[in-house]
LUMTI-150939 format. One line per field, with one value per atom (N, C-alpha, C): residue number from 1; x, y, z; atom name. Coordinates in nm, 4 decimals. Each point is the difference from the previous one (the first is absolute). Layout:
REM LUMTI-150939
nr <- [NUM; ...]
X <- [X; ...]
Y <- [Y; ...]
Z <- [Z; ...]
atom <- [CA; ...]
//
This chain:
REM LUMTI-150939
nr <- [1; 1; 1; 2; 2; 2; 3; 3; 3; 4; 4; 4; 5; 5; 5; 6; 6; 6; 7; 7; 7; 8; 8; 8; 9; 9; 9; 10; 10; 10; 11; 11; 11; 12; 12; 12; 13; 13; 13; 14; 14; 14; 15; 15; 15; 16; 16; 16; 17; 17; 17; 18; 18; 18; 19; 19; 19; 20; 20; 20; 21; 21; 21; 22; 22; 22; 23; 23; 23; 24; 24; 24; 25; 25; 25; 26; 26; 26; 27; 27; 27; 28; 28; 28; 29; 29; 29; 30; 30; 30; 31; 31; 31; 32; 32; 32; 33; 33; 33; 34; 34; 34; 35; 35; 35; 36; 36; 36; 37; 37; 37; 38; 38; 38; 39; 39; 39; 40; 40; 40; 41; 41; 41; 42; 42; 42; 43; 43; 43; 44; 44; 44; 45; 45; 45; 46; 46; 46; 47; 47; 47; 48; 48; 48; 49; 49; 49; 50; 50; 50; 51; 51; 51; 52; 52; 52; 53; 53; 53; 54; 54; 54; 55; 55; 55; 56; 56; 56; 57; 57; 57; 58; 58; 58; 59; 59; 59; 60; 60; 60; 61; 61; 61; 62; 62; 62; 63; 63; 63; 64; 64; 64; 65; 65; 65; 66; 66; 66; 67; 67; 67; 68; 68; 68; 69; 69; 69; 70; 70; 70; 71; 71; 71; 72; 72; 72; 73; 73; 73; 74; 74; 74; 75; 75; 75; 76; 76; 76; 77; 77; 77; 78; 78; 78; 79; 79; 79; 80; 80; 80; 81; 81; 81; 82; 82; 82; 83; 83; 83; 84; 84; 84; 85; 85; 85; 86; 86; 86; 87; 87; 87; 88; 88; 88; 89; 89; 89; 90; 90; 90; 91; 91; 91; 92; 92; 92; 93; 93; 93; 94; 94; 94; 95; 95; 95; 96; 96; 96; 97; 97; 97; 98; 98; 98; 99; 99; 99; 100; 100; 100; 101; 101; 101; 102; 102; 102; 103; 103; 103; 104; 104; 104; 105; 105; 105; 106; 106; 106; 107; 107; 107; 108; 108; 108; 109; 109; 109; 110; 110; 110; 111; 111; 111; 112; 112; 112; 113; 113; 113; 114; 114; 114; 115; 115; 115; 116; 116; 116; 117; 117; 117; 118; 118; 118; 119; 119; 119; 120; 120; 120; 121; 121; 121; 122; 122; 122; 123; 123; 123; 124; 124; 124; 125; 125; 125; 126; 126; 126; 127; 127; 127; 128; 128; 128; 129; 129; 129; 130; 130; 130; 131; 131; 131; 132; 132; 132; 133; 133; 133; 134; 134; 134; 135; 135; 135; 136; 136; 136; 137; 137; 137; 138; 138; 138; 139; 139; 139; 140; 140; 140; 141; 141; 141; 142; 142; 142; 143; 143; 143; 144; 144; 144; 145; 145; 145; 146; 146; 146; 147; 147; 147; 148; 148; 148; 149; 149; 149; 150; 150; 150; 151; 151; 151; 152; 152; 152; 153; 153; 153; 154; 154; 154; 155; 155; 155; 156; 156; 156; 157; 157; 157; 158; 158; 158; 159; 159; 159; 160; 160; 160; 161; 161; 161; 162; 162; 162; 163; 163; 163; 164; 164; 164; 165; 165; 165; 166; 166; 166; 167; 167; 167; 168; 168; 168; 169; 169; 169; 170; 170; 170; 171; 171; 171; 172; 172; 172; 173; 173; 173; 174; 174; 174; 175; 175; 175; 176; 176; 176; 177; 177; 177; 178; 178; 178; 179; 179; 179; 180; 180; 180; 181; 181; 181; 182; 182; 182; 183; 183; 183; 184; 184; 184; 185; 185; 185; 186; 186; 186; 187; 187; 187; 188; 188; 188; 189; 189; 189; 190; 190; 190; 191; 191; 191; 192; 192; 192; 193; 193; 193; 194; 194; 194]
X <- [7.1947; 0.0248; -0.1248; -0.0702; -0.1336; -0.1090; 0.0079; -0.1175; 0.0317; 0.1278; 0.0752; -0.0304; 0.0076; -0.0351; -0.1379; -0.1184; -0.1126; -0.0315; 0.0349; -0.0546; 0.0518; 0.1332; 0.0154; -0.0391; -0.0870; -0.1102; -0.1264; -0.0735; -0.1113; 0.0245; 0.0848; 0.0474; -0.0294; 0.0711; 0.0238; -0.1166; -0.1007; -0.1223; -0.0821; -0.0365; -0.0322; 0.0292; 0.1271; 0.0207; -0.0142; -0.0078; -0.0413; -0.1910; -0.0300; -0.1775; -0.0895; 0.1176; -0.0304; 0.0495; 0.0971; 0.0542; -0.1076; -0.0722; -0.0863; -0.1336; -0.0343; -0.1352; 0.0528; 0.1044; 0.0073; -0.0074; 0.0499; 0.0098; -0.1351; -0.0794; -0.1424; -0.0803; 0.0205; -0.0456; -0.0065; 0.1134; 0.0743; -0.0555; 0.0442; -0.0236; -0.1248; -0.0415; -0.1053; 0.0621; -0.0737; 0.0824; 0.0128; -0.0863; 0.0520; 0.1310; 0.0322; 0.0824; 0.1359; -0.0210; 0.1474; 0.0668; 0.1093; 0.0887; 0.1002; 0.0404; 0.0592; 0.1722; 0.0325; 0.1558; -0.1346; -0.1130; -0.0175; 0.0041; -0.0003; -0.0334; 0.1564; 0.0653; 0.1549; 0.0632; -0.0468; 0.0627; -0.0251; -0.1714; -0.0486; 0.0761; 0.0084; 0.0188; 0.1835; 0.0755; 0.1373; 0.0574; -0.0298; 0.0783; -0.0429; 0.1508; -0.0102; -0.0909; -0.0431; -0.1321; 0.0271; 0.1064; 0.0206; -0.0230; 0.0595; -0.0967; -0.1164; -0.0738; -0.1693; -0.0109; 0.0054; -0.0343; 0.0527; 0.0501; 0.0767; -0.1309; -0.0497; -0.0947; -0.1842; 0.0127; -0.1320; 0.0115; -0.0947; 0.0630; -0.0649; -0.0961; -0.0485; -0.1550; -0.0783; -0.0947; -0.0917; -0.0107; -0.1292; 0.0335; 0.1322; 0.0708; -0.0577; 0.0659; -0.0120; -0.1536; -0.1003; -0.1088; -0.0325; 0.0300; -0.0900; 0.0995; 0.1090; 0.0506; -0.0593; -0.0424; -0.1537; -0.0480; -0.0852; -0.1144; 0.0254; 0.1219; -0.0275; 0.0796; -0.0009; 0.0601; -0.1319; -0.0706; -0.1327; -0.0487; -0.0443; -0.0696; 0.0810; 0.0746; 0.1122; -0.0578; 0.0095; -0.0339; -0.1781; -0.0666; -0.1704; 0.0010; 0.0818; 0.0194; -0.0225; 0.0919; 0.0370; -0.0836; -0.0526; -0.1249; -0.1098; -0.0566; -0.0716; 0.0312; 0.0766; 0.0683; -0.0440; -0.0037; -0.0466; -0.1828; -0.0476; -0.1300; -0.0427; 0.0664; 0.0123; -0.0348; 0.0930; 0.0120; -0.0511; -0.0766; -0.0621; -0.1308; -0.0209; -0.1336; -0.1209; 0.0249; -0.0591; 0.0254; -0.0748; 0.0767; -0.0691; -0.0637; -0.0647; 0.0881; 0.0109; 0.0906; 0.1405; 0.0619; 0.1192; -0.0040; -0.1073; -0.0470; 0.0147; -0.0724; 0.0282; 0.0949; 0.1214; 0.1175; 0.0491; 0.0300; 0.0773; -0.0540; -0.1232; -0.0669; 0.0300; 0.0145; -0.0058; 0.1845; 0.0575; 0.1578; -0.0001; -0.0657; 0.0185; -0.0306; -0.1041; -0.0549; 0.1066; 0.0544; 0.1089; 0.1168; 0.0430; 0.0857; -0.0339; -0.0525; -0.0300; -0.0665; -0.0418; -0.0169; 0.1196; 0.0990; 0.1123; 0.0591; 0.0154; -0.0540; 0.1373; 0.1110; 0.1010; -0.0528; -0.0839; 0.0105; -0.1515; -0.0781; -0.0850; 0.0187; 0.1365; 0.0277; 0.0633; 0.0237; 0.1011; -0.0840; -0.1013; -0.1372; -0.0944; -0.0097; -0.0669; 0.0467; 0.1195; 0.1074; 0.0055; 0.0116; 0.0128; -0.0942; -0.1655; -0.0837; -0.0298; 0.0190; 0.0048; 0.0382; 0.1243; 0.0610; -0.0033; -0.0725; -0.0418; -0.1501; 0.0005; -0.1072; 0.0645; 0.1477; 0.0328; 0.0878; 0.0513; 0.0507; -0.0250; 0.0012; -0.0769; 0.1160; 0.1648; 0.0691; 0.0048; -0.0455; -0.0508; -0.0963; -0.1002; -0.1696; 0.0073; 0.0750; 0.0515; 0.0420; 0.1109; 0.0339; -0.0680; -0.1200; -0.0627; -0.0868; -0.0511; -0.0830; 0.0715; 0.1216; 0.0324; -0.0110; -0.0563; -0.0519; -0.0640; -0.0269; -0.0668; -0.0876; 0.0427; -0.0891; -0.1539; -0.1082; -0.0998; -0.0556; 0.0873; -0.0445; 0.0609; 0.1175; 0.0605; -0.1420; -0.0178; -0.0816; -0.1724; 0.0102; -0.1916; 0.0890; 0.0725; 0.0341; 0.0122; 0.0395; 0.0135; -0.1386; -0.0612; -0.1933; -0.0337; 0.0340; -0.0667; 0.0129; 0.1281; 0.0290; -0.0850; 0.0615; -0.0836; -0.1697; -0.0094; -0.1790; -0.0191; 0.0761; -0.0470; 0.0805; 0.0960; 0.0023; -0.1151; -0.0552; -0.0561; -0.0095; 0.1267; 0.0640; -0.0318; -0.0631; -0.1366; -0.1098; -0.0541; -0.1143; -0.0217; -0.0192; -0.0015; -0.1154; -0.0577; -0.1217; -0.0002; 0.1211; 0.0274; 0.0940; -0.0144; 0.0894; 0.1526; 0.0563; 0.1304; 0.1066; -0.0212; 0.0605; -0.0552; -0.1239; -0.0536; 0.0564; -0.0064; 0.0792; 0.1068; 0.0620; 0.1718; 0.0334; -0.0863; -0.0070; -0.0265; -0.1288; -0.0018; 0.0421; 0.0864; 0.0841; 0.1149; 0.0479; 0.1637; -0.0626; -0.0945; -0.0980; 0.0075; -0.0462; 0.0460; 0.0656; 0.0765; 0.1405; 0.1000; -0.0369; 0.0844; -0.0713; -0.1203; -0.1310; 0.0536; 0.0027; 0.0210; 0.1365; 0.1054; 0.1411; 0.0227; -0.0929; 0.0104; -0.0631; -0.1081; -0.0521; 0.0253; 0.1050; 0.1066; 0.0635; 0.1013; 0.0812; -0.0738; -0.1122; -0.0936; -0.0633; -0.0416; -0.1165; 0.0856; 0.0319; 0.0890; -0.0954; -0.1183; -0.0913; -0.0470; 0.0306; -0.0139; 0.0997; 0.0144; 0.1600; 0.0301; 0.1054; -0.0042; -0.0319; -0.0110; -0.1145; -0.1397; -0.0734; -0.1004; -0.0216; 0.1098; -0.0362; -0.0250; 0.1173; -0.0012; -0.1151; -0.0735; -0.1577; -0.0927; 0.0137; -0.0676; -0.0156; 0.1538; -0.0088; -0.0438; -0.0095; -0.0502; -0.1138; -0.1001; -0.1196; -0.0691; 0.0714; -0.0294; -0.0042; 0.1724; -0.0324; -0.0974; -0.0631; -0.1129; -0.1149; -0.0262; -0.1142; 0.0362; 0.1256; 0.0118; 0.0366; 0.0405; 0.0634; -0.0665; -0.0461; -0.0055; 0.1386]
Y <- [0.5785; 0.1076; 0.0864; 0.0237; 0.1002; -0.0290; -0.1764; -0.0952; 0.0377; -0.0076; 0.0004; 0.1248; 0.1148; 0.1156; 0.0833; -0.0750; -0.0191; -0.1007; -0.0556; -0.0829; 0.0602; 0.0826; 0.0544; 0.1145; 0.1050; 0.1185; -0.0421; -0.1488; -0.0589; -0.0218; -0.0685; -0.0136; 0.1522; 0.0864; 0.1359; 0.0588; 0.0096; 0.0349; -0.0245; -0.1555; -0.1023; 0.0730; 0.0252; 0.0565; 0.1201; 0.0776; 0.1298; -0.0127; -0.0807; 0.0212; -0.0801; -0.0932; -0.0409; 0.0806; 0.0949; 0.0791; 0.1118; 0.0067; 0.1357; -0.0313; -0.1480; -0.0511; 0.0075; -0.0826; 0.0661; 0.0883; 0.0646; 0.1827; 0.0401; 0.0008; 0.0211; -0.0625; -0.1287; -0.0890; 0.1221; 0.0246; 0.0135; 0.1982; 0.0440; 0.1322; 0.0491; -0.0596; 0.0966; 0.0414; -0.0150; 0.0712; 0.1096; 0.0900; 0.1587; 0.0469; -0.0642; 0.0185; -0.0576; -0.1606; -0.0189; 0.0348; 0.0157; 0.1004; -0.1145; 0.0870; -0.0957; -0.0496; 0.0764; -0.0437; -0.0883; 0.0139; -0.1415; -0.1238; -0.0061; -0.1238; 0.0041; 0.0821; -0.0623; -0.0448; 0.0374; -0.0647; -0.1195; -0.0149; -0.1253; -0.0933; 0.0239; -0.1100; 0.0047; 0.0769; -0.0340; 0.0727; 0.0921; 0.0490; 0.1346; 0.0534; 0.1172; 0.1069; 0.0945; 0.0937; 0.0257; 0.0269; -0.0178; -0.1021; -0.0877; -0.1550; -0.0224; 0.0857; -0.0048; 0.0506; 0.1135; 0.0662; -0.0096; -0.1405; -0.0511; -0.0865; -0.0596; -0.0333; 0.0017; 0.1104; 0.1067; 0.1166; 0.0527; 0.1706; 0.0875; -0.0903; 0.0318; -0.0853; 0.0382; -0.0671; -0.0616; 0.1264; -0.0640; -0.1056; 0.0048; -0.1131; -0.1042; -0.0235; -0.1554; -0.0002; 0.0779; -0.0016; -0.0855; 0.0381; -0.0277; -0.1473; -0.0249; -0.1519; -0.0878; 0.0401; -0.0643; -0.0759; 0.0990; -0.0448; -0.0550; 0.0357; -0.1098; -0.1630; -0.0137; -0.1008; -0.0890; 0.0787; -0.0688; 0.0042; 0.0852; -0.0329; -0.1255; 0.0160; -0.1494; -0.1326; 0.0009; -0.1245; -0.0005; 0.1085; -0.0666; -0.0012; 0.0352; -0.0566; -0.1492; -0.0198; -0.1645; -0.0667; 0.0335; -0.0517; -0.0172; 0.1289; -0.0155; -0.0718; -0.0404; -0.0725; -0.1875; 0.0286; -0.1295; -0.0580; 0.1401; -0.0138; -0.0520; 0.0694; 0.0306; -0.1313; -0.0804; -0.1828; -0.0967; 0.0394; -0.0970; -0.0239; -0.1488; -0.0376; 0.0570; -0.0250; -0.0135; 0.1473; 0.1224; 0.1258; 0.0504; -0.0141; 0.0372; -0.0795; -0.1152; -0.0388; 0.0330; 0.0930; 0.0135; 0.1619; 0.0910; 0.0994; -0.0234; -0.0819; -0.0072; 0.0044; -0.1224; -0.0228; 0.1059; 0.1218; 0.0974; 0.1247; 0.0131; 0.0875; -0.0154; -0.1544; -0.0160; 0.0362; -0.0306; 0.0331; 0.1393; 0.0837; 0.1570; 0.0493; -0.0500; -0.0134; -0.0230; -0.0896; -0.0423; 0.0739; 0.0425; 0.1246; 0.0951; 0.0259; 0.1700; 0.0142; -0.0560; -0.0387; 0.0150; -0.0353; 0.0575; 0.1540; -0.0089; 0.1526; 0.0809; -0.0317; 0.0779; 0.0182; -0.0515; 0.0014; 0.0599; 0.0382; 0.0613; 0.1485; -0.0146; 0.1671; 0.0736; -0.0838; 0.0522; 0.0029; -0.0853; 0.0630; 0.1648; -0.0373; 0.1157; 0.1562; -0.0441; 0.1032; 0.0785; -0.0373; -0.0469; 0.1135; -0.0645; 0.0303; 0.1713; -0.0104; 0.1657; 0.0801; -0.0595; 0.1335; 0.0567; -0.1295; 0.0222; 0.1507; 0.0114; 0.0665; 0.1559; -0.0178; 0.1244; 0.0532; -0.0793; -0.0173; -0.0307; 0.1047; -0.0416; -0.1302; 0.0491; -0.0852; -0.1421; 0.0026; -0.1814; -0.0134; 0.0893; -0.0557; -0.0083; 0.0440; -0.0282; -0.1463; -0.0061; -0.1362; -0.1369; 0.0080; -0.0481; -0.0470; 0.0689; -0.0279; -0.1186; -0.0205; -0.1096; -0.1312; -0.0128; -0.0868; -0.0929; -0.1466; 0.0057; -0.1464; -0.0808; -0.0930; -0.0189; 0.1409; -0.0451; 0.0089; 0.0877; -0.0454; -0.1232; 0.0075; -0.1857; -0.1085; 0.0134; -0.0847; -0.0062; 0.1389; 0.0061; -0.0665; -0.0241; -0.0339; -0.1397; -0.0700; -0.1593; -0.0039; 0.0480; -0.0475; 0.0436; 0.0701; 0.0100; -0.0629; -0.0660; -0.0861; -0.1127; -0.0829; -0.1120; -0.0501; 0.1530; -0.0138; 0.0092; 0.0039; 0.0190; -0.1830; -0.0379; -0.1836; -0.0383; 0.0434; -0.0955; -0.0473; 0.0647; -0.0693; 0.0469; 0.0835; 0.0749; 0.0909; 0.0057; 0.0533; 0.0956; 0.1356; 0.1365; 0.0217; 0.0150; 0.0825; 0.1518; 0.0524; 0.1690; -0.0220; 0.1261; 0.0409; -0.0147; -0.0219; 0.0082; 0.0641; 0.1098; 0.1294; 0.0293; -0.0349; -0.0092; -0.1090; -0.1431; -0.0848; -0.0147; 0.1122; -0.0090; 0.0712; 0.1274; 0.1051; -0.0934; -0.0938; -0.0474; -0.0988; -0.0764; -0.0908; 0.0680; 0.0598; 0.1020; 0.0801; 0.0304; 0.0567; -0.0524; -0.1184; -0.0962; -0.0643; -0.0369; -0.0510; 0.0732; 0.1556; 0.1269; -0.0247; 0.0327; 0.0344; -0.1325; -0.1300; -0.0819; -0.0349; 0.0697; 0.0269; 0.0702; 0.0986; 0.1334; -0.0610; -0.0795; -0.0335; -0.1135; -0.0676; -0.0821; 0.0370; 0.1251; 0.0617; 0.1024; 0.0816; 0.0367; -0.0768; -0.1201; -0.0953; -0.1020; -0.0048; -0.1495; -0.1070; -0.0102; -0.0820; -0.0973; 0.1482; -0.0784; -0.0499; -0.0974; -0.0662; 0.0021; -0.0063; -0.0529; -0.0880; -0.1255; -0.1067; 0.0202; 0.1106; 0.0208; 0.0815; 0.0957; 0.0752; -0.1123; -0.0639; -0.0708; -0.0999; -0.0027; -0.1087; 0.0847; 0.1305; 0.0973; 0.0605; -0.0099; 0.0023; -0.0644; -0.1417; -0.1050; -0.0177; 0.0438; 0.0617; 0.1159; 0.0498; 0.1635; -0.0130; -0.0915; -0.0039; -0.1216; -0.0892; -0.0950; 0.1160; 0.0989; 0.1264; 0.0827; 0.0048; 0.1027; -0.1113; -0.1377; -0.0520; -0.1282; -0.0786; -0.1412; -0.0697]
Z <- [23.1860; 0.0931; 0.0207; -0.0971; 0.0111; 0.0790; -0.0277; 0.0941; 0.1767; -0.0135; 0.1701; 0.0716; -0.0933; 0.0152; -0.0182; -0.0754; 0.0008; 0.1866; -0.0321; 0.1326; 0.1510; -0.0280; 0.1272; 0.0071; -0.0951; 0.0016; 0.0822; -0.1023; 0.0903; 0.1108; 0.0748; 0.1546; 0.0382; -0.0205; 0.0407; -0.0100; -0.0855; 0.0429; 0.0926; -0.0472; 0.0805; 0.1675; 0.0669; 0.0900; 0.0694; -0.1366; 0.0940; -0.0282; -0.0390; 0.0060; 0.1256; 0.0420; 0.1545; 0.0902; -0.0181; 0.1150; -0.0241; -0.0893; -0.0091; 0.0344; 0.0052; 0.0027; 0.1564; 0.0857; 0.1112; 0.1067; -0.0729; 0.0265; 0.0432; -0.1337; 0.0143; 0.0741; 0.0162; 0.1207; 0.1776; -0.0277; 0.1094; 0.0873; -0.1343; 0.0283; -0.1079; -0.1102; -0.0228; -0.1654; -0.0766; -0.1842; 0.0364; 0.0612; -0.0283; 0.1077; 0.0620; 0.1367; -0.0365; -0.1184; -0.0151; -0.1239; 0.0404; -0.1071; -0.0688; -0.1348; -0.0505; 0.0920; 0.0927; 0.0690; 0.0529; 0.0596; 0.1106; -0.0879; -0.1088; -0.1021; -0.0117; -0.0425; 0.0069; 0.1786; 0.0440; 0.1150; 0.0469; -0.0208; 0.0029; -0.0766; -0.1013; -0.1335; 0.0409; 0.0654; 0.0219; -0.1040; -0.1081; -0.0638; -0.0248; -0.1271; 0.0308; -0.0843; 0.0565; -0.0520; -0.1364; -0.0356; -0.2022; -0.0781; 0.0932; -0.0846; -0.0207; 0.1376; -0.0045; -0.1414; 0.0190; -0.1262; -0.1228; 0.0011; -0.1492; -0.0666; 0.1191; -0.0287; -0.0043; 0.0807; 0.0099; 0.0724; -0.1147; 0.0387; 0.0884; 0.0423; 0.1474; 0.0560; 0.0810; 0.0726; -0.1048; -0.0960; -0.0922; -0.0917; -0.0501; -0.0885; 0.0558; 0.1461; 0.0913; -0.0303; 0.0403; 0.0226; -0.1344; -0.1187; -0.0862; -0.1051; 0.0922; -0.0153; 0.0876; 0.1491; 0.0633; -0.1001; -0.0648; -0.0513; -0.1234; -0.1125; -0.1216; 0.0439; 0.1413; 0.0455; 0.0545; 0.0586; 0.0649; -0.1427; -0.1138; -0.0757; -0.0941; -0.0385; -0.0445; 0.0841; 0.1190; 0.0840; -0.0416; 0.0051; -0.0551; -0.0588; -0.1064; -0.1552; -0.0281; 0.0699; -0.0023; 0.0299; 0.1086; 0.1023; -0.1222; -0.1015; -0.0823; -0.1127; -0.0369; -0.0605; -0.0061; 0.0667; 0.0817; -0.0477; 0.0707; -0.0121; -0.1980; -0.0708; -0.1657; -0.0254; 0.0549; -0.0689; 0.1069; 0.1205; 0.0606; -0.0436; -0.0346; 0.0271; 0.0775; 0.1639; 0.0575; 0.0698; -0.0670; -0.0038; 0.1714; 0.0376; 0.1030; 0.1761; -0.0397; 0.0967; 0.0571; -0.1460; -0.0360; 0.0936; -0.0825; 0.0638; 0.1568; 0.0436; 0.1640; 0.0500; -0.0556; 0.0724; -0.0267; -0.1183; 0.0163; 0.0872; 0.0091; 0.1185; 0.0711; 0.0588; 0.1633; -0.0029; -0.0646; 0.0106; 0.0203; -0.1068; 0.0191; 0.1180; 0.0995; 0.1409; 0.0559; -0.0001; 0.1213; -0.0237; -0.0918; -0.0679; 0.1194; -0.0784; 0.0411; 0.1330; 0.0732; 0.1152; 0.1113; -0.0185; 0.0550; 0.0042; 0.1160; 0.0625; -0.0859; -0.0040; -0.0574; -0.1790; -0.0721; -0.0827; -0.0742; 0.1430; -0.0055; 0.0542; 0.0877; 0.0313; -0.0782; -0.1474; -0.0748; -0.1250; 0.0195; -0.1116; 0.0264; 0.1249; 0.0056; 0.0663; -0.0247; 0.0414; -0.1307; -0.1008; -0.1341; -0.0589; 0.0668; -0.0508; 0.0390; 0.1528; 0.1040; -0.0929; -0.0389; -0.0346; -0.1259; -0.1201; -0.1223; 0.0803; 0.0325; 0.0484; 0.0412; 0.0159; 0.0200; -0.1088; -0.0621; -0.1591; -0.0723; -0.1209; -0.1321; -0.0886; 0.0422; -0.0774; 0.0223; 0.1979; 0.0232; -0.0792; 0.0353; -0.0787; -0.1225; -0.0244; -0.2099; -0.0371; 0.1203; -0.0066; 0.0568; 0.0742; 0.1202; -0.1623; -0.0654; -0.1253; -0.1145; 0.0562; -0.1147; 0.0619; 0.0996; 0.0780; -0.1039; -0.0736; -0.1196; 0.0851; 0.1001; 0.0553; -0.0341; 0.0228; -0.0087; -0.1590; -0.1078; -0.1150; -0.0757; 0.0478; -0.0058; 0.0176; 0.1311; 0.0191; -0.1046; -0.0033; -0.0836; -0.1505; -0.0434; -0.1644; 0.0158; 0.1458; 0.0207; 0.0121; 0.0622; 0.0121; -0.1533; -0.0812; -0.1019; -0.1065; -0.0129; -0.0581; 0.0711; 0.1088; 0.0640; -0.0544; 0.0324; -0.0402; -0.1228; -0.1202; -0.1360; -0.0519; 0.0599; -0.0063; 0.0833; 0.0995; 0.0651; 0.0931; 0.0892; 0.1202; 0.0883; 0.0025; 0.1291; -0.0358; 0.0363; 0.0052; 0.1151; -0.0200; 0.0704; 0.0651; 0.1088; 0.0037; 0.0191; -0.0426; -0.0086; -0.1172; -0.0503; -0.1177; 0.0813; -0.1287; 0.0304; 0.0806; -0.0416; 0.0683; 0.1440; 0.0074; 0.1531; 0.0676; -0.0559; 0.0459; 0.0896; -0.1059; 0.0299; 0.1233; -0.0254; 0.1203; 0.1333; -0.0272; 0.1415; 0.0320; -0.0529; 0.0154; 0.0922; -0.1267; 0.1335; 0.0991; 0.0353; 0.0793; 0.1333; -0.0557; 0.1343; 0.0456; -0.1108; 0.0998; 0.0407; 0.0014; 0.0267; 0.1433; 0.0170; 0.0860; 0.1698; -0.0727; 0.0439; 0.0831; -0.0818; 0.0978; 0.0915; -0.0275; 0.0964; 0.1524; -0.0589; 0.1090; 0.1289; -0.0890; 0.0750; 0.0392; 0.0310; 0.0362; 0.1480; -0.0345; 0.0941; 0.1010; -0.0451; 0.0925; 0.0188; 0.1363; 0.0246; -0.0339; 0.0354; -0.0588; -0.1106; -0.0997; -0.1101; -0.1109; 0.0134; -0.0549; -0.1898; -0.0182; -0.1718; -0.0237; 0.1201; -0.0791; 0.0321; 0.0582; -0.0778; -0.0822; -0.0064; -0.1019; -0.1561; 0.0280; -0.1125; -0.0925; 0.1875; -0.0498; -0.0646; 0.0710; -0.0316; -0.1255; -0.0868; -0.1531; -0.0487; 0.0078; -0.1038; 0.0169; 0.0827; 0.0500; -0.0996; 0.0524; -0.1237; -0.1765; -0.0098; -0.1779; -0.0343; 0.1339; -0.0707; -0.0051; 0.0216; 0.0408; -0.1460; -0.0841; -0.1012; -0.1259; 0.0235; -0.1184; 0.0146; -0.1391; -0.0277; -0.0324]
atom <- [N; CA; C; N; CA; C; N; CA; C; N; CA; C; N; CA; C; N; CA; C; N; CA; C; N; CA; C; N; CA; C; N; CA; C; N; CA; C; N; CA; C; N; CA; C; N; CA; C; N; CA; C; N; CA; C; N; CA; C; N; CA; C; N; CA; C; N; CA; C; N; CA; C; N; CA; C; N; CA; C; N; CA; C; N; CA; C; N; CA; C; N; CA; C; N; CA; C; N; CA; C; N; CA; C; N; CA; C; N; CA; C; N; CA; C; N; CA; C; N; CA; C; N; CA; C; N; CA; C; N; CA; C; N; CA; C; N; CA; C; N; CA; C; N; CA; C; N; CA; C; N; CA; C; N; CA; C; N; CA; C; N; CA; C; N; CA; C; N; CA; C; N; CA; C; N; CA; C; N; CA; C; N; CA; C; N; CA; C; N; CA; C; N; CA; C; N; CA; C; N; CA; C; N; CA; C; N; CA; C; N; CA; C; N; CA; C; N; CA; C; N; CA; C; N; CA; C; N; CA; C; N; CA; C; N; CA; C; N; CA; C; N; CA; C; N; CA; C; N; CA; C; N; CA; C; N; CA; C; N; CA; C; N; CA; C; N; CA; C; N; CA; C; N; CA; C; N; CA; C; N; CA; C; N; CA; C; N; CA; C; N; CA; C; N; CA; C; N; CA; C; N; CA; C; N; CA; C; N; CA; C; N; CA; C; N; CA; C; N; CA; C; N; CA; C; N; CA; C; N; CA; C; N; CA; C; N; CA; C; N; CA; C; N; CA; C; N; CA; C; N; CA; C; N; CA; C; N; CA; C; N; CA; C; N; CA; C; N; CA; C; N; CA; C; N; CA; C; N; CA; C; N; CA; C; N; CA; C; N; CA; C; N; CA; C; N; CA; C; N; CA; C; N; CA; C; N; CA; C; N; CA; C; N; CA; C; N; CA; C; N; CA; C; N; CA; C; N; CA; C; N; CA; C; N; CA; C; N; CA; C; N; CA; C; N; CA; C; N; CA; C; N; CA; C; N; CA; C; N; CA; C; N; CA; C; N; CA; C; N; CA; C; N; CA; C; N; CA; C; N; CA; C; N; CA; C; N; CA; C; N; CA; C; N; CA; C; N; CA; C; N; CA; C; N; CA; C; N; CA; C; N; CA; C; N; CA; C; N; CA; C; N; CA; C; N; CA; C; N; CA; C; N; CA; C; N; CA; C; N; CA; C; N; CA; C; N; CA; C; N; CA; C; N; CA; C; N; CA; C; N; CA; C; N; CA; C; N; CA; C; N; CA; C; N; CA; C; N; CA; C; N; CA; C; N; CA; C; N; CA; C; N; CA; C; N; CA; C; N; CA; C; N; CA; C; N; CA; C; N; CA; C; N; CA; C; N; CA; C; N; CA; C; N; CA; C; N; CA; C; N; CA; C; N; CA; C; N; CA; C; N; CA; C; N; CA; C; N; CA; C; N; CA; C; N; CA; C; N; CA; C; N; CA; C; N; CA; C; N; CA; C; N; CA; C; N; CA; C]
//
């Protein structure tokens, strides 16, 4: 019975964090309110708040959800061989991610308003991707499995650097597509990594 009821909480979250990633899509984080996330999501405004107790909650289940998914992603990198190739394919994924305009209006919607709130920007900081990533290069490079021509921590910075840099710019420049952004990465880490 607990599993049934565990699993129909996850559903229920699960739902109101697309009706809120919506929302925000739609109208903007500071503009939508928590009834617009219950209306979106089809239910009622006490339930919202059964399960978050308001904007910044959702806000900062965002992010240990994106950081969970580069978790994994780094995860990956930990036990590959061929650590630099591995590096690519998950860049160029994070590119084509985030490259999509709803999920970039809901990043940097995200980000705006960490700028007008200290309790986003509090939470905007548990963001853990780019030191995730400097502990997979630092490990990597102390087996062997690449070779840096910047320190680590610089690395890492310009790694998410650019494939942040690189989405934005797909979304702006009809021009320039995610498959070049994507050539364009494996370009760059032959310029920072052996």
């Amino acid at each position: 019975m607990t599993k049934k009821i565990s699993a129909l909480a996850t559903q229920q979250r699960e739902r109101i964090l697309s009706a809120a990633k919506q929302c925000f899509v739609e109208t903007g984080l500071a503009r939508t309110t928590m009834r617009d996330i219950a209306g979106q999501a089809d239910m009622s405004l006490g339930n919202i708040y059964r399960y978050f107790k308001n904007k910044e909650a959702l806000i900062e289940t965002f992010i240990e959800v994106d950081n969970q998914e580069v978790g994994e992603a780094f995860e990956l990198l930990d036990s590959a061989k061929n650590f630099k190739v591995i590096l690519q394919e998950i860049g160029s994924e994070f590119i084509k991610e985030i490259a999509n305009k709803s999920e970039l209006l809901v990043y940097t919607d995200i980000l705006s308003e960490a700028l007008r709130n200290e309790k986003v920007l509090s939470i905007v900081t548990l963001d853990h991707g780019e030191r995730m990533l400097a502990k997979s290069l630092e490990k990597a490079q102390k087996e062997g499995r690449i070779q840096l021509s910047l320190p680590v921590d610089t690395a890492a910075l310009a790694i998410i650097a650019f494939i942040e840099n690189a989405a934005l710019k797909c979304i702006i420049n009809k021009k320039y597509s995610v498959r070049t952004a994507k050539k364009q990465f494996k370009q760059y880490l032959d310029l920072i990594a052996d």
